[in-house]
N, C-alpha and C positions, 0 to 999 in steps of 0.2 A: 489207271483204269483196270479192274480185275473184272469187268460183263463178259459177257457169253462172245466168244469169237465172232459169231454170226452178227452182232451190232458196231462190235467195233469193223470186223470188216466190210458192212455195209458201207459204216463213215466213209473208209478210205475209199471204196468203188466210185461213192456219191459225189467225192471232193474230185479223184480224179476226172472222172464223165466232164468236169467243167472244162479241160482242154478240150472236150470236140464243140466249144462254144468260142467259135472265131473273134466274134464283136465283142470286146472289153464290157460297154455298157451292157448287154443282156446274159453275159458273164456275172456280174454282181448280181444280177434278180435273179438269178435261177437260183445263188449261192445265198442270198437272203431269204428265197422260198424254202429252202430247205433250212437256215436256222430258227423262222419265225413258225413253220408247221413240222418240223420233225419234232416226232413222236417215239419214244420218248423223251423228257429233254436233254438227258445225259446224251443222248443220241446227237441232237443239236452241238454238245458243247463238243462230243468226240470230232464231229465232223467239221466243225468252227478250226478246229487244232487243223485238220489236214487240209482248206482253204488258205492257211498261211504260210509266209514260205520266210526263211532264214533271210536273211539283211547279204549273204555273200552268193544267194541264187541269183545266175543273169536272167534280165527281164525277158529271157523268150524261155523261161521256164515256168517266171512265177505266172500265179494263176488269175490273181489279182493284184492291183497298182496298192501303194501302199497307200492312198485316200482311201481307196475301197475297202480293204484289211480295217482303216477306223469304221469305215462306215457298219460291215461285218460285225467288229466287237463292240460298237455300241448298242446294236440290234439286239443283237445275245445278252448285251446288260441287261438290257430295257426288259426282256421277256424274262431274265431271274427275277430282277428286281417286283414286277409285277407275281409270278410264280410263289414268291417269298412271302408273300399274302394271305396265302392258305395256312402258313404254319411256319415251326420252327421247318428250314430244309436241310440243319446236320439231323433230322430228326426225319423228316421223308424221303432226302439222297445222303444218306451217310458217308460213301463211297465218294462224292461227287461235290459235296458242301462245300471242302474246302477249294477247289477249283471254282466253283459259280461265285461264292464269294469273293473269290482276289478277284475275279472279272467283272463287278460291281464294284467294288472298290475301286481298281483301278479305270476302268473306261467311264462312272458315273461320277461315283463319289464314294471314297472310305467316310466321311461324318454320316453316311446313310446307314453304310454296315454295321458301322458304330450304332451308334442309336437303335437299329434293327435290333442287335443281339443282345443290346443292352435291354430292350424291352424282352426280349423271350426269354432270357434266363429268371424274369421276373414271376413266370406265369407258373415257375416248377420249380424245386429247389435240385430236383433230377437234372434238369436242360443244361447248365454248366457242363456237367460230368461227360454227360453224353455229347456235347459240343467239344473238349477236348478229347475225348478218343478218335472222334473222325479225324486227329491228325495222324494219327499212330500207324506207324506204317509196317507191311506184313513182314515179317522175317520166317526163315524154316531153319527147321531142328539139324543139327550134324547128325543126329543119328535116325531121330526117325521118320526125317525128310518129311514131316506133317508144318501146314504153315500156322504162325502163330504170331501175336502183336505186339511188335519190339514197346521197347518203354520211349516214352517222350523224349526228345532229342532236340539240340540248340537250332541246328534245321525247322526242326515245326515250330518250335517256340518262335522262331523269326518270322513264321507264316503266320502264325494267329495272329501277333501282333500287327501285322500289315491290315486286318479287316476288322482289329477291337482292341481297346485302351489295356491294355495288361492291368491299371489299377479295376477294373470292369471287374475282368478274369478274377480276382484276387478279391475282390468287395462280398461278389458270390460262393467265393469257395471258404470264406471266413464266416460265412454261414451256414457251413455246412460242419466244417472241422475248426472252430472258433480261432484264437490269438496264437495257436499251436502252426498254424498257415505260415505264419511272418519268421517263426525260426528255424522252416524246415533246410538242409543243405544237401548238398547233394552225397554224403556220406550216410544221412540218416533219412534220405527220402527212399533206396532201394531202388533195383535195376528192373523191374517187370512191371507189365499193362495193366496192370489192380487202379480203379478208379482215388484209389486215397494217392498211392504213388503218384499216380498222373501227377495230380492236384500237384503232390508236395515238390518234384520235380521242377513244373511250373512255376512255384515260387522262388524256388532255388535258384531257377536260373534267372530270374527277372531282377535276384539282389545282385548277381554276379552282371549283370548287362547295368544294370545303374553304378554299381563300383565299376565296371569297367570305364563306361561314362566319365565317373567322378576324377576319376584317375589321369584321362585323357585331356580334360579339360584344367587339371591341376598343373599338367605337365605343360601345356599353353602356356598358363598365366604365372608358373612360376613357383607357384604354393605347392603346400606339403599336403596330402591326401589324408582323412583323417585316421585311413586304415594303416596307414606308411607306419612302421615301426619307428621308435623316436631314435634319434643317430644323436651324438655328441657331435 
């Protein structure tokens, strides 16, 4: 989260106020009044984070039972997932896409987000682009402490994948930079946030997680991987 102090530290005032609510049940509606009507909804999902509590908090800390926590992140799906209606949301919450997304993915359904994003990158040849930089995460300069947007990393590449088919990713970036997508590596894809790099990054590492794949599964069944150099 990079918002203004003053919402994120609303979230946390708003999650904590739920310990002066004794009764478990009226504990969860007050904590679903504030995910289904806070305003705005990054605000919702900041304060959804500080309703939940770790798996090794004892129950006379957490805030709700771990029913209630499903009940919580479904809620929160339901209202991206509706929200997500209006438009592309790497493209209305850029800061925040990728977070609403894995939480519709995960608490609804990833074939939704699939499909979702598989229709919006259809509507702009731009919407790809702009959908992979909302992974890229800030980094600052050693020297002149200014922040700035590191290049795509196997970290985010594992996040996109969780809420869309990487052949998706890759169908629409081959329409953008043609047959030239499928041989980029990561020697000639380049270390900075430039929207062709993303791109080529992207592919790079998506042949490198399928060999790895191919590799793992050869090592299983015995066979020789078809990248394996040939041995006497």
């Amino acid at each position: 989260m990079s918002h203004s102090t003053a919402f994120s530290q609303a979230a946390i005032l708003v999650a904590r106020l739920s310990h002066n609510i004794s009764i478990r049940e009226e504990r969860i509606e007050y904590a679903e009044k504030v995910i289904v009507e806070g305003n705005p909804l990054f605000f919702s999902v900041d304060a959804w984070r500080w309703f939940r509590s770790d798996k090794d908090t004892p129950e006379t800390e957490r805030k709700l039972t771990d029913a209630q926590e499903n009940i919580l992140s479904h809620t929160l799906a339901e209202r991206i997932k509706v929200t997500a209606k209006e438009g592309p949301m790497y493209i209305s919450y850029p800061e925040d896409s990728p977070s609403m997304l894995a939480i519709w993915a995960n608490w609804i359904s990833r074939d939704e987000t699939n499909q979702y994003l598989a229709q919006s990158f259809s509507l702009a040849q731009q919407n790809i682009l702009d959908f992979l930089k909302t992974y890229l995460s800030t980094a600052w300069g050693m020297e002149s402490g200014l922040p700035h947007k590191s290049e795509l990393r196997r970290e985010q590449y594992d996040l996109i994948v969780r809420v869309v088919d990487a052949e998706i990713v890759l169908k629409h970036l081959r329409s953008i930079y043609g047959d030239d997508i499928d041989k980029a590596t990561f020697e000639t894809s380049g270390y900075d946030s430039s929207d062709k790099t993303t791109a080529f990054r992207f592919s790079s590492m998506h042949a490198h997680v399928k060999s790895e794949k191919e590799t793992q599964s050869s090592e299983k069944t015995g066979t020789r991987h078809p990248n394996d150099s040939n041995g006497s």
